[in-house]
C-alpha positions as CSV (number, residue, x, y, z in Angstrom):
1,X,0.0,0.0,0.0
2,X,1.1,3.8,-0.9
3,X,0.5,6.2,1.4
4,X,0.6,10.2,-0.5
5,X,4.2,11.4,0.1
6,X,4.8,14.2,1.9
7,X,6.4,17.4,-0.2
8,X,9.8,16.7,0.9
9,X,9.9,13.4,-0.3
10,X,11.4,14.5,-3.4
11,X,13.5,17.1,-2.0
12,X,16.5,14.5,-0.7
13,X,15.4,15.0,3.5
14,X,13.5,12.0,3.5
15,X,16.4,9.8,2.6
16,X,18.0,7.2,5.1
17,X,20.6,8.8,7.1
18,X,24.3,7.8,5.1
19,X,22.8,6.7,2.1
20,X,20.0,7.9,-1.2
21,X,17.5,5.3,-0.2
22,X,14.2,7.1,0.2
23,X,12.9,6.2,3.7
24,X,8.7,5.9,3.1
25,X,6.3,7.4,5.5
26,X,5.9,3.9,6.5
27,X,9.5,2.3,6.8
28,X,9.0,5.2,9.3
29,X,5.7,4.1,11.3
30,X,7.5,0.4,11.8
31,X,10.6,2.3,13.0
32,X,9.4,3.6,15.9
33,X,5.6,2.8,16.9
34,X,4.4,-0.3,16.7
35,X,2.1,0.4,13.4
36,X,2.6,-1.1,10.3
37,X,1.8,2.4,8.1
38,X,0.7,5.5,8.8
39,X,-3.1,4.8,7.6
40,X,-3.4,2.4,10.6
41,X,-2.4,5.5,12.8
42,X,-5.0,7.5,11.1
43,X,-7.7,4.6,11.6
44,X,-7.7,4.9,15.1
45,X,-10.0,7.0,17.6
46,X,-10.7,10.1,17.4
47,X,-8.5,11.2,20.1
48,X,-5.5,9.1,19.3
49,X,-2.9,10.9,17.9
50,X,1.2,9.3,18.1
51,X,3.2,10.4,21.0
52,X,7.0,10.3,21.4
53,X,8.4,9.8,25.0
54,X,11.3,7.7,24.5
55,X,14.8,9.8,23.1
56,X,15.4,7.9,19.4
57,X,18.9,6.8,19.8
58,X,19.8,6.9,16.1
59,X,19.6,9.8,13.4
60,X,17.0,6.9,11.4
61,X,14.9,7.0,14.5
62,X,14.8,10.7,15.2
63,X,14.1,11.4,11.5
64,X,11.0,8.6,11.5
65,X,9.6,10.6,14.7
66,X,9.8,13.9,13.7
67,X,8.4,12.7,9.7
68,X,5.4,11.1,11.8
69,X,4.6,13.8,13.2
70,X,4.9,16.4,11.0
71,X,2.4,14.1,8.7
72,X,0.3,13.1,11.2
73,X,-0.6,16.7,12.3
74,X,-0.9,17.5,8.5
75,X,-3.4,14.9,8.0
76,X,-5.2,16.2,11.3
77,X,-5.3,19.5,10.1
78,X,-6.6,18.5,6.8
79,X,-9.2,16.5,8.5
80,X,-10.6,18.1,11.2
81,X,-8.9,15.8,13.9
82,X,-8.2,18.0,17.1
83,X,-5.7,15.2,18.5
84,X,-1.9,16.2,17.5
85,X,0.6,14.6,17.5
86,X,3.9,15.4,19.4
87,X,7.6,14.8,20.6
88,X,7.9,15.2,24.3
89,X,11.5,16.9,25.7
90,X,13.4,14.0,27.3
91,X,15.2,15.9,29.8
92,X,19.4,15.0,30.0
């Protein structure tokens, strides 16, 4: 399954970190939530939006977080979800 690509896609950011290989919206998702694309995370309650607690301990794994979120709150947006999504600050 294809899920739209986000804008950036095509602008090189979206790539895995050392290398050209486009990293999906959903190579994301599996990274770091237990999902297997981002259209499960939209099919989910109405108040469910992802939530990041845990500090990504690899460049892949901080990229997939922020990438979800970004596109998660997009979709929100587009569809009138009020839940957002977001990255907690993991203190030091």
């Amino acid at each position: 399954m294809q899920t739209n690509a986000h804008p950036a896609a095509s602008s090189g950011r979206n790539r895995w970190p050392g290398t050209n290989e486009r990293m999906t919206l959903d190579e994301c998702v599996r990274l770091v939530t237990c999902a297997e694309s981002f259209q499960e995370l939209t099919e989910t309650l109405p108040t469910y939006a992802p939530k990041f607690y845990v500090k990504p301990t690899t460049t892949a794994e901080r990229l997939a977080q922020r990438r979800i979120v970004a596109s998660f709150n997009a979709w929100a947006e587009r569809n009138g979800r009020e839940a957002r999504a977001f990255i907690a600050e993991c203190a030091q």
